[in-house]
Each structure stands twice: as C-alpha cells, then as structure tokens.
VOLUM-733578 format. One record per residue (C-alpha): residue number from 0; residue in one letter; chain; y, x, z. Coordinates in nm, 3 decimals. Each point is the difference from the previous one (the first is absolute). Example, Ala and Ser with C-alpha at 12.3 -4.5 7.8 and 13.67 -1.06 7.14 Angstrom:
VOLUM-733578
[pator 0; A; A; [-0.450; 1.230; 0.780]]
[pator 1; S; A; [0.344; 0.137; -0.066]]
***
This chain:
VOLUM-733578
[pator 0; X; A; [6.281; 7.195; 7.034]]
[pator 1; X; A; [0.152; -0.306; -0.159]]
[pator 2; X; A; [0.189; -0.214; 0.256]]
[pator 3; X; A; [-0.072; -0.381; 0.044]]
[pator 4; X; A; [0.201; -0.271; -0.107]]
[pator 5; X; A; [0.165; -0.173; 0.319]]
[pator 6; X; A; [0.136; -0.325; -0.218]]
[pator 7; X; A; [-0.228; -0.242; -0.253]]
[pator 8; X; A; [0.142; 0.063; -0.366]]
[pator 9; X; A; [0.044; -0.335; -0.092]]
[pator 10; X; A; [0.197; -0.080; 0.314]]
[pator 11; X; A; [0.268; 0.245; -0.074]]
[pator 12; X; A; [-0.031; -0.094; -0.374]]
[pator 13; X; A; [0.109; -0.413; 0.082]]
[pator 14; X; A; [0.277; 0.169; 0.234]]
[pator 15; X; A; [0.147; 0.205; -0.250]]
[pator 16; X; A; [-0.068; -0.313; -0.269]]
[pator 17; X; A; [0.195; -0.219; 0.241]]
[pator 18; X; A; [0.278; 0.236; -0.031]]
[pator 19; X; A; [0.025; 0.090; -0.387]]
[pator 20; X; A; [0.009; -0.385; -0.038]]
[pator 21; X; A; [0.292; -0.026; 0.244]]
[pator 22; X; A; [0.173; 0.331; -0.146]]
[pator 23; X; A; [-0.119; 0.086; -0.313]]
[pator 24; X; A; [-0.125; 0.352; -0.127]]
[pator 25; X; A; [0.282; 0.168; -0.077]]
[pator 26; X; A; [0.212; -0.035; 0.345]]
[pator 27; X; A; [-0.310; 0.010; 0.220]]
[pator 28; X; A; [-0.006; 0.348; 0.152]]
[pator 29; X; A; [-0.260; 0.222; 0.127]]
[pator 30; X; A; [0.126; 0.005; 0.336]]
[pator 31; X; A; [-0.004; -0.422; 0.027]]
[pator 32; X; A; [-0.378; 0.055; -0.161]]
[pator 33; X; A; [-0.070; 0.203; 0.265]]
[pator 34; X; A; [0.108; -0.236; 0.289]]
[pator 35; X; A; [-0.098; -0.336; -0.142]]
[pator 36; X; A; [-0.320; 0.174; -0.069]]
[pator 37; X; A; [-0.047; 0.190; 0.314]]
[pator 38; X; A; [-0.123; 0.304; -0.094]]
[pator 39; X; A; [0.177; 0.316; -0.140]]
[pator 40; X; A; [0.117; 0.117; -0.350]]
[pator 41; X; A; [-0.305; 0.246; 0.022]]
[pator 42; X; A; [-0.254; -0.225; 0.050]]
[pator 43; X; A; [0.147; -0.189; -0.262]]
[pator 44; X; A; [0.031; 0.254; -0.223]]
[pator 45; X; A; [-0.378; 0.076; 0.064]]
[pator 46; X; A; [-0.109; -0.396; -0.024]]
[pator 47; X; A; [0.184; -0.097; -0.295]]
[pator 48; X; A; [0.147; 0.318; -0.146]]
[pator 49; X; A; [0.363; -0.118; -0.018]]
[pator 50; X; A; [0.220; -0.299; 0.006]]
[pator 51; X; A; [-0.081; -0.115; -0.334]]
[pator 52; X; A; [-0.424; -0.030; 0.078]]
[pator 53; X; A; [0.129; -0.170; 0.337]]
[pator 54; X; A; [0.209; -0.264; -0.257]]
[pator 55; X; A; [-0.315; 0.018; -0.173]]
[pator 56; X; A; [-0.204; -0.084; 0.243]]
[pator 57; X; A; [0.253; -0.272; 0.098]]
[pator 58; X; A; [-0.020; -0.153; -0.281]]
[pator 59; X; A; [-0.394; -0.065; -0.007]]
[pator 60; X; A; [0.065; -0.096; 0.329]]
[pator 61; X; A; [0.210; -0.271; -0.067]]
[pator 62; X; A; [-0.202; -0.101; -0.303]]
[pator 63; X; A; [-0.355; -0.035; 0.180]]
[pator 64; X; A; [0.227; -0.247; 0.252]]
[pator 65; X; A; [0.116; -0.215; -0.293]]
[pator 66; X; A; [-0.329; 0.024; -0.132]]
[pator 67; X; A; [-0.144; -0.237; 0.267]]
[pator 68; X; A; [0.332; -0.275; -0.101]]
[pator 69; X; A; [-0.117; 0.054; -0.388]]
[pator 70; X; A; [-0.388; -0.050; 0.124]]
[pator 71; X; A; [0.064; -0.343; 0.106]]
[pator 72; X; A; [0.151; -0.049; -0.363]]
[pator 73; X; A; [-0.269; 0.139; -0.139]]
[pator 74; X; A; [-0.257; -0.241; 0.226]]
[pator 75; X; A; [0.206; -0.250; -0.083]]
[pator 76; X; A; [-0.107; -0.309; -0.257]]
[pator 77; X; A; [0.347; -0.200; 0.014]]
[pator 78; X; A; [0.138; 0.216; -0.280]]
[pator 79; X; A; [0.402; -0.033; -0.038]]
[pator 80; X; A; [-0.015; -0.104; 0.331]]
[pator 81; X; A; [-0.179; 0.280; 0.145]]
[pator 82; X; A; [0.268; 0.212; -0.156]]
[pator 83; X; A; [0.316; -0.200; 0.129]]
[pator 84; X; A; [-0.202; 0.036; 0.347]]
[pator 85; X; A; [0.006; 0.403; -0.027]]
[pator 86; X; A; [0.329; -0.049; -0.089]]
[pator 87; X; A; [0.092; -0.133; 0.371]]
[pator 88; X; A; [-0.306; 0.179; 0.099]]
[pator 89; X; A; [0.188; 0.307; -0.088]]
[pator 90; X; A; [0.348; -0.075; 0.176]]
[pator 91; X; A; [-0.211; -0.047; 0.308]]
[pator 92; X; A; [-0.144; 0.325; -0.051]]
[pator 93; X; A; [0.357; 0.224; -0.091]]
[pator 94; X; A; [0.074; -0.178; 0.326]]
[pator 95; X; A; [0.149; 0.219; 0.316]]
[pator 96; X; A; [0.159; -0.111; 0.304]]
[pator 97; X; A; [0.140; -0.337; -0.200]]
[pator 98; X; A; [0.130; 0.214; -0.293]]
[pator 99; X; A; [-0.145; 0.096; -0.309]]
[pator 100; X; A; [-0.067; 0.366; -0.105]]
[pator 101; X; A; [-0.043; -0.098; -0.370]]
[pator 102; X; A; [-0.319; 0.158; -0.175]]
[pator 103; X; A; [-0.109; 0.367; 0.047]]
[pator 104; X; A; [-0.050; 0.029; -0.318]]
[pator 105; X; A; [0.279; -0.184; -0.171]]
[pator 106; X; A; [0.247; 0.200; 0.210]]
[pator 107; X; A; [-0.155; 0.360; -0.152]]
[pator 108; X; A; [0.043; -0.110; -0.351]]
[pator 109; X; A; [0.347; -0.089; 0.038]]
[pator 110; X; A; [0.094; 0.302; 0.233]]
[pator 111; X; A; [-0.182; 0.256; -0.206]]
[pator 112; X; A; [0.026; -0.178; -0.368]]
[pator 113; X; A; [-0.092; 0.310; -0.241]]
[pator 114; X; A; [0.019; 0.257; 0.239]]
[pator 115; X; A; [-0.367; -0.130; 0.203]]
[pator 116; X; A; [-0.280; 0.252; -0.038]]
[pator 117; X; A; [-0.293; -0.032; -0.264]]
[pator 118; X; A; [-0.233; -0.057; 0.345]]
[pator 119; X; A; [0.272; -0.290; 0.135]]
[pator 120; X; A; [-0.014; -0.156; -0.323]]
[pator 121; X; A; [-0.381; -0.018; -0.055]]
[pator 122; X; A; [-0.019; -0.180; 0.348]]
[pator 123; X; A; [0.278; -0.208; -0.049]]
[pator 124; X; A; [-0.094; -0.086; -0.363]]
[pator 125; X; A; [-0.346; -0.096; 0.135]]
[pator 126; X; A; [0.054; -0.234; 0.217]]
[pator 127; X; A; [0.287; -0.185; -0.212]]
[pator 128; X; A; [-0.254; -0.010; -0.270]]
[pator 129; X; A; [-0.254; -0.103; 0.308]]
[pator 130; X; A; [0.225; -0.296; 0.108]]
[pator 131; X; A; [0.064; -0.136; -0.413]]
[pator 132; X; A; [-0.385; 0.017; -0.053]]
[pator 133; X; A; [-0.050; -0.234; 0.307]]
[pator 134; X; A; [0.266; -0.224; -0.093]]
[pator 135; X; A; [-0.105; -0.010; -0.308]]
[pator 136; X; A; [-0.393; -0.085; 0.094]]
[pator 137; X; A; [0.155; -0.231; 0.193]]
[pator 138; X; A; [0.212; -0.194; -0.252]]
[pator 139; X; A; [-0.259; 0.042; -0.217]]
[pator 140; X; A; [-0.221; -0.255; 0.252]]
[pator 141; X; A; [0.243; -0.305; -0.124]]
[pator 142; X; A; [-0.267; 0.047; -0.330]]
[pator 143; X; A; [0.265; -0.188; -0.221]]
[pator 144; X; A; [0.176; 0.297; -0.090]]
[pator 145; X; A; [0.018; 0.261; -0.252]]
[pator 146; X; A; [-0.050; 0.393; 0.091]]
[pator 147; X; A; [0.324; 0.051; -0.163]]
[pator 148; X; A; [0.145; -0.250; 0.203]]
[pator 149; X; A; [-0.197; 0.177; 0.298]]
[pator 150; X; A; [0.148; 0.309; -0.049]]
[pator 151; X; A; [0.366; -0.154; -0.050]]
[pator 152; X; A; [-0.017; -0.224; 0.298]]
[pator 153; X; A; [-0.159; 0.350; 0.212]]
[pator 154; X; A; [0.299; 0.182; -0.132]]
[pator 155; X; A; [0.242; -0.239; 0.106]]
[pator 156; X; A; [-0.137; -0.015; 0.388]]
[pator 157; X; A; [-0.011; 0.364; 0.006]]
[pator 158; X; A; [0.395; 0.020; -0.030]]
[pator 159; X; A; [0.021; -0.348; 0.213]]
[pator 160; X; A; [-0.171; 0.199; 0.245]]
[pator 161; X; A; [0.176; 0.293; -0.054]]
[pator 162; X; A; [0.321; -0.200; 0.045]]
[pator 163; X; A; [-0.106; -0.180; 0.314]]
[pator 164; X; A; [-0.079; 0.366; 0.133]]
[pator 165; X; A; [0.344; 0.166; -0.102]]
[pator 166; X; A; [0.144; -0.412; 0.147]]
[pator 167; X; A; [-0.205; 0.030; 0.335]]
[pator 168; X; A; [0.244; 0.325; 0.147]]
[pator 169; X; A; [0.301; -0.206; -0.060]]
[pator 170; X; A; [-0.030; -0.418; 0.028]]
[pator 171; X; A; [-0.131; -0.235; 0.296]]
[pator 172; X; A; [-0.334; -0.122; -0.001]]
[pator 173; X; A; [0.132; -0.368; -0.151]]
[pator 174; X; A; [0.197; 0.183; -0.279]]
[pator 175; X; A; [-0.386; 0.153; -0.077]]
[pator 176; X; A; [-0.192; -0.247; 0.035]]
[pator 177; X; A; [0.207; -0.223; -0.260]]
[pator 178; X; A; [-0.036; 0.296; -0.222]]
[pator 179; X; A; [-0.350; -0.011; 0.012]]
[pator 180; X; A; [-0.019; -0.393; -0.080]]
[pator 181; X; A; [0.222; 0.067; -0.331]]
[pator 182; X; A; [-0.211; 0.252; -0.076]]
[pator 183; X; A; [-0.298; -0.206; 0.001]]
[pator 184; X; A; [0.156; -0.303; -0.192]]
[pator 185; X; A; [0.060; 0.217; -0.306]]
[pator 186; X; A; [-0.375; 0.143; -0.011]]
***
C-alpha cells in the first residue's frame, strides 16, 4: 500500500524555488533540498525523481509567479508605460528582505550557459519568448509604429530587462531605478 503524502507539492516546490534563486543549481545540494524542503531525499526522489525535475519544477514555479506581474502587462492599455511599470513591477517582485535576488530565470542562463538541459531550455526559452511577445503587443498599442520597429524596440527591452535583472543583485534601489528611466527615454 502506497503511503500518503504528509507535505502539499507546491509548498515544497516555492521552498526549494526560493532556494535555487538564492543559490543557484549547481551549488545547491541535496541535503539543503532536503531541509529547506522538509521532507527527505526519498520522498523527493519519489515526487520529483531527482534534483534536476525539482529545478524543473522550480522553474515553473517561479514562472506561474511572474506570470501574475506579466498579466497586469498584458491587461494593461498604457502601452510603453505598462512595460516601464513591469519593469519596477519586477524589482518589487525579485525583492527579499530589502535585497534583490535578481531573476530566476536570468540567473540559470548565465550559470548554466550551454551546459542547461534540452527540458531547462524549452521552459526558459518559453517564457523569454512569452515576455518579448507581450512587450511587443504592448508596444505595438502606440499604433504609430512599424512591426519591424515592434520587434526591434521588443528586442531591445528584453536585454534592458535582462540587464536590470543581472543589475538588481548588485546596485541600490536609486542606482535601478535611474536605470530604468534611461531605459525608457531611448524607447
């Protein structure tokens, strides 16, 4: 007879999220998934099959939490200024304890470069090419612009944003927000 689950999956999934986004992949261990978790390598093992699906997991995690900052963008009629406000929207969000954690997402792609998994990539791919379709719906709301021009001006606030993510783990909160106001001048 099966035993029951004594945790809720997606509670142990935003603990272990929490710390992959503090740590990384590679020097997270098993053992400090296991206590920030709170439940054992075996159950683990049995949930998520190793610490790659738990990174996995992690990852979609993190990316239906970001999804509710992009919704608002989404919603959103005002256009560049809708994006500028994910922007800070964003920083609020990468937010812990007064200092910022950088993006989830960001931080794999530079820790992992060519060496992420097919699996890593699609998600990660997906929901870069998720946030450049909004922006670029978005931008494309102004009506007195080109779709080349679209996709240009979408490019370039993908690495802004990018930028501001890799920024956020490093300056103070002035330093950012002046880099989001230059950013928004040259769009």
């Amino acid at each position: 007879m099966a035993r029951n689950k004594k945790y809720v999956e997606e509670e142990v999934i935003e603990k272990a999220m929490t710390l992959f986004w503090k740590k990384g992949y590679e020097t997270t261990s098993m053992q400090e998934l296991e206590s920030q978790m709170g439940i054992n390598k075996f159950s683990i093992y049995a949930s998520f099959g190793n610490k790659n699906g738990v990174f996995l997991e992690s990852l979609k995690c993190y990316k239906q939490q970001l999804n509710r900052i992009l919704a608002n963008l989404k919603a959103s009629d005002k256009g560049l200024l809708g994006i500028k406000q994910y922007f800070y929207d964003f920083l609020e969000f990468s937010k812990e304890d007064n200092n910022w954690r950088g993006c989830l997402i960001t931080n794999t792609a530079m820790e992992l470069g060519d060496r992420v998994e097919p699996v890593v990539k699609e998600v990660l791919v997906g929901f870069m090419d998720d946030v450049k379709s909004t922006f670029a719906e978005a931008l494309a709301k102004k009506g007195d612009i080109d779709e080349a021009s679209v996709e240009e001006q979408a490019d370039y606030l993908m690495v802004a944003m990018f930028g501001l993510a890799s920024a956020s783990k490093a300056f103070s909160q002035s330093q950012l927000h002046s880099y989001i106001e230059q950013t928004f001048k040259k769009v």
